[in-house]
N, C-alpha and C positions, 0 to 999 in steps of 0.2 A: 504493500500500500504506500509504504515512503517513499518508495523510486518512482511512482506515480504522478505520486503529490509534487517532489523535484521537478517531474520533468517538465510538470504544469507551468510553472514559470520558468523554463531554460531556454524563454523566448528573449529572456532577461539579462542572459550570458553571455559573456566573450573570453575565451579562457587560452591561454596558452598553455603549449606543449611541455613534454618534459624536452633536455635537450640531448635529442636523438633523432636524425633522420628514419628511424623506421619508428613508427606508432606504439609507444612502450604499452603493454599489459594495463599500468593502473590508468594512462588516461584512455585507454579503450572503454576500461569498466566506467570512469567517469563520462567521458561522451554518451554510451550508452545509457545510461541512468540517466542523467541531468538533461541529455537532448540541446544544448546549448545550440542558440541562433548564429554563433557563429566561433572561429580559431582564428589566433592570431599565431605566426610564423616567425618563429629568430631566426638567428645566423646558424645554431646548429641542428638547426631541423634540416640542414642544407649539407651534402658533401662538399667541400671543399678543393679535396684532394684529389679529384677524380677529371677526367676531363668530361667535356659536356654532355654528353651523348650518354655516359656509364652516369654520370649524378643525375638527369634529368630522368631519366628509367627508373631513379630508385624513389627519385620524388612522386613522379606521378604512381608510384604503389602506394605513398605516403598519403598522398590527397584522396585516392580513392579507398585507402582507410578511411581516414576523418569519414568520409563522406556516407561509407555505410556505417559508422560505428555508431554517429549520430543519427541515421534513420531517418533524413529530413531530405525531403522533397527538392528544397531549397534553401542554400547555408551562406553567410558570410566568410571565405578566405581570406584572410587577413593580411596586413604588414605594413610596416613603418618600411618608406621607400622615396626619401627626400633628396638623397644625395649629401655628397659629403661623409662624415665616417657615419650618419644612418642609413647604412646598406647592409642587407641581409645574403645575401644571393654572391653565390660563386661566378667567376670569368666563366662565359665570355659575356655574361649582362653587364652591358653599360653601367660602369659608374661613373653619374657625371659628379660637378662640384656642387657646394652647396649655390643652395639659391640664389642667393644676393649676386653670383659670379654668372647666371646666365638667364638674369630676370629678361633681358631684352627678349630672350628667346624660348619665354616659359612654354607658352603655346608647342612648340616643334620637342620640348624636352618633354611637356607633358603627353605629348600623341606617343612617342620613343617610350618612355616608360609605362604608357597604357598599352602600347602593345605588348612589349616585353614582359611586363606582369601579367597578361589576359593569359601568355603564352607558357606561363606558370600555372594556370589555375586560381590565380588569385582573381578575386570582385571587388576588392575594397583596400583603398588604400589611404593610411592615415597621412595623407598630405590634402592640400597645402599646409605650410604654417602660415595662419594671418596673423600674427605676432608683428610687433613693428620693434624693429632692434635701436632702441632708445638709451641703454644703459651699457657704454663701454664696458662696463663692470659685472655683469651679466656672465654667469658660466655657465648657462646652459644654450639661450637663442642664439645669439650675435648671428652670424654669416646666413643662417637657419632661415633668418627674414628673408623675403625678400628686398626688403627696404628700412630707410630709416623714418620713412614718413606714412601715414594712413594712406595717403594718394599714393605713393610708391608700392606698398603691399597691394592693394587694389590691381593698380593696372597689370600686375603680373598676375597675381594668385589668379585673377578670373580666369584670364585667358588658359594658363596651365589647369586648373579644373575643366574647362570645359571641351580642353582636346583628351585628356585622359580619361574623358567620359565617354567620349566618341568613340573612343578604342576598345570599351565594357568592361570600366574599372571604376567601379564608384568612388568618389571624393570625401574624406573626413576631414572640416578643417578644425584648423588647434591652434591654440589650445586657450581657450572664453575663460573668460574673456577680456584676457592678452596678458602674456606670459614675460615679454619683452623689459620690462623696466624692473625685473624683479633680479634683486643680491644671488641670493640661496638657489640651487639646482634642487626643485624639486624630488630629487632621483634621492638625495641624502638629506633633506628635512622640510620643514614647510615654511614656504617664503610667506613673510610679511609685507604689504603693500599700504600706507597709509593715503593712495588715492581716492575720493570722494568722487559718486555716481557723475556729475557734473563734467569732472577731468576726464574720467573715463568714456562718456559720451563726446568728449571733444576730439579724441584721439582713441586709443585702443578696441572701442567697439565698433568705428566705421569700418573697417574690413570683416567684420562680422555680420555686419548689417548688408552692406553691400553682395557680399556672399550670397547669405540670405533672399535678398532678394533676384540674387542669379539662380534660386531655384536648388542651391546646397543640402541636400540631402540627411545630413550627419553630420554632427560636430561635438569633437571633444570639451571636456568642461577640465580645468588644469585645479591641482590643489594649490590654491591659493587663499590666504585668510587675509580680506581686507575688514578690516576691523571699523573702520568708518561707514561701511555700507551691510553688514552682515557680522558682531564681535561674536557670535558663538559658532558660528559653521563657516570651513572655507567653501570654496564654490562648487567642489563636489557633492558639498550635504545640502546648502542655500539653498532654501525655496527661495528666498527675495531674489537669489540671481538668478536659478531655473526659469523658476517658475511668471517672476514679476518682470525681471529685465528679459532675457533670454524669449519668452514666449509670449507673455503681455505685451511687451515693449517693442520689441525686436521683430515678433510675428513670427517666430520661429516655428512651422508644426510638424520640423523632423525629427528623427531617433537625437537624443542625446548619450552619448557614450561617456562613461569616467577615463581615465586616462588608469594606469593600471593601481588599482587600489595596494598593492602588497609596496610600493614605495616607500621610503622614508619620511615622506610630508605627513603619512596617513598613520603613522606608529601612534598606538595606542587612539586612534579613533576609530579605526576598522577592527579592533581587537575583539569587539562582544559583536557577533554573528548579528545582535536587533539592528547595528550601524546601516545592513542593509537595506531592513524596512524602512528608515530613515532618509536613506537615499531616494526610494521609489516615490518617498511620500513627497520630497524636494520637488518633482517633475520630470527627474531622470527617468532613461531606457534602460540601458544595457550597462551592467556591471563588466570591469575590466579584469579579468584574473589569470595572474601570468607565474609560470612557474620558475621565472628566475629571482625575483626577489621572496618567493612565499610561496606555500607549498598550495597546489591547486584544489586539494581536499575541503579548503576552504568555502569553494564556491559552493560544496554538497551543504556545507552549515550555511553560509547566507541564505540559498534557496529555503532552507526548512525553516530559516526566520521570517524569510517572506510570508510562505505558506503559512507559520503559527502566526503572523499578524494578520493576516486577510481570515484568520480563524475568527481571532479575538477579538475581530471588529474595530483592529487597528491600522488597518490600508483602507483604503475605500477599495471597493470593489471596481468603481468606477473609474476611477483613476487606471487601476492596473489595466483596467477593459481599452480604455484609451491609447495608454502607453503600447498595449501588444498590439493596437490596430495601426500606429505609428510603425512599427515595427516589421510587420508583416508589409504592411503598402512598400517599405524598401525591398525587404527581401523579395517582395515581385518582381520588382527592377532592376536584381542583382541576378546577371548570367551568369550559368552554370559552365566557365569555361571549364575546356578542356585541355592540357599540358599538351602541348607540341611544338619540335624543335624549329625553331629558328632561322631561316638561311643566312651563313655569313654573311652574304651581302645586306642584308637590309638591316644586323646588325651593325657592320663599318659603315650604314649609314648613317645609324643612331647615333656614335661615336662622333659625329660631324655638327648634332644640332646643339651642342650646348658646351660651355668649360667641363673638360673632366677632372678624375682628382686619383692621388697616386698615391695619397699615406695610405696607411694602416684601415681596416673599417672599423665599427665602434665594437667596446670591449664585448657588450653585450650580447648574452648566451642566446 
């Protein structure tokens, strides 16, 4: 009866893998059970080591795991795929540079990268960033932007959204709303922003709004706690951000996704399983649950806290009814690609549309 009741709401989930290219045993069992709407993809869900032809064989078994293990008709494939060292994906997928270095050319980078991902199997891709890179001092956005100004983020991120949609890879942008002026890297604790709803409508939420009104599908909400617009919840728990700015304000009526809850920002506020119901009640969708910073068994406990608040009379029923018909109207619109290889050439051509980048990719598993 409990793996029932979980999977009732795994329209709610977004969970990442263990880090293994072939589909380990326990997230099989959790896919199965939970039924989660959608998987998110790191670097070692990928061979590396192999040349393309022997890694893309071992992926596409991987995908078409998830895809029965889950049981669903229709799934989000997931991945952060911005450029710069957030790249998942083995040679010979284009790694261009980050944003800010081929904003002229977001449009041709983003049709290149929606091809390239369609031809992974992925549907969903957590870019743009409508971030506006404001704070020198910033360790996590800088280059990430594509700009240092709201018109700057704009006239790229649209056009890069809407050629990477063209290619059947849906757009998440991120991270609401705006991650740009903040000290602290989310990744290791939670930033403080002392800006007031006012500032933030002058600068940080036009490339959200604008987005929005291009018809943006999905967007990440970032842990951030501004204390002048919300002192007791950052933005992933805020109803006033969700729910007031975000939807009232902003007119937003897509999925809202977390960004990955087992982070640092979120220590000790996602620690009691009810933090969940919490979230749904804010006006969020889809919980993020990733198995490199926190172990994914978690998502099984969120989900039964769901379930024991829409018990107790503590979710609305209606809310959630809403939330999952938000949810599903995307997953219609998310095609079910299929992995298939590439020809060099239209790869060395991808390699042409945009700056590339030659360090290291980023640490994470």
């Amino acid at each position: 009866m409990l793996k029932d009741s979980i999977a009732a709401v795994g329209d709610h989930f977004l969970v990442g893998l263990r880090p293994t290219p072939v589909l380990h045993d326990l997230d099989r069992v959790l896919l199965n059970d939970l039924r989660p709407a959608g998987v998110i993809l790191y670097k070692s869900n990928f061979r590396h080591d192999l040349p393309y032809e022997a890694w893309l064989e071992i992926h596409a078994r991987l995908i078409d795991d998830i895809r029965a293990a889950t049981g669903r008709r229709r799934m989000f494939i997931a991945i952060d795929h911005e450029g710069g060292r957030v790249c998942r994906t083995p040679p010979p997928i284009t790694r261009f540079a980050y944003a800010a270095q081929w904003a002229e050319h977001a449009a041709e980078v983003g049709r290149a990268i929606g091809r390239e991902l369609a031809s992974l199997g992925v549907n969903l891709n957590f870019a743009p960033v409508l971030d506006i890179h404001t704070n020198p001092k910033n360790p996590v956005i800088g280059e990430r932007a594509f700009g240092m100004s709201a018109d700057a983020v704009i006239a790229a991120a649209l056009p890069f959204m809407r050629a990477m949609q063209e290619e059947k890879v849906i757009a998440c942008g991120k991270h609401f709303p705006g991650h740009g002026d903040t000290s602290m890297d989310s990744h290791l604790g939670l930033p403080v922003l002392d800006l007031g709803i006012d500032a933030l409508r002058q600068r940080e939420l036009k490339p959200f709004a604008a987005a929005i009104d291009a018809g943006l599908g999905m967007l990440m909400t970032s842990h951030i706690l501004f204390p002048a617009i919300d002192a007791d919840a950052p933005v992933t728990l805020s109803r006033r951000f969700i729910t007031q700015i975000l939807r009232d304000e902003l007119g937003f009526a897509g999925v809202a996704v977390s960004d990955d809850v087992g982070m640092a920002a979120m220590n000790g506020i996602f620690d009691a399983p009810d933090a969940a119901a919490n979230f749904m009640a804010a006006g969020c969708d889809m919980l993020m649950v990733c198995a490199h910073f926190t172990d994914t068994e978690r998502a099984r406990r969120f989900a039964e806290a769901i379930v024991g608040a829409i018990d107790r009379g503590r979710l609305d029923e209606a809310l959630l009814a809403r939330s999952r018909a938000r949810i599903e109207a995307l997953l219609e619109q998310a095609p079910n690609n299929e992995v298939h290889e590439l020809p060099a050439a239209a790869l060395r051509a991808h390699g042409a549309a945009g700056a590339l980048f030659a360090a290291p990719t980023v640490e994470v598993v």
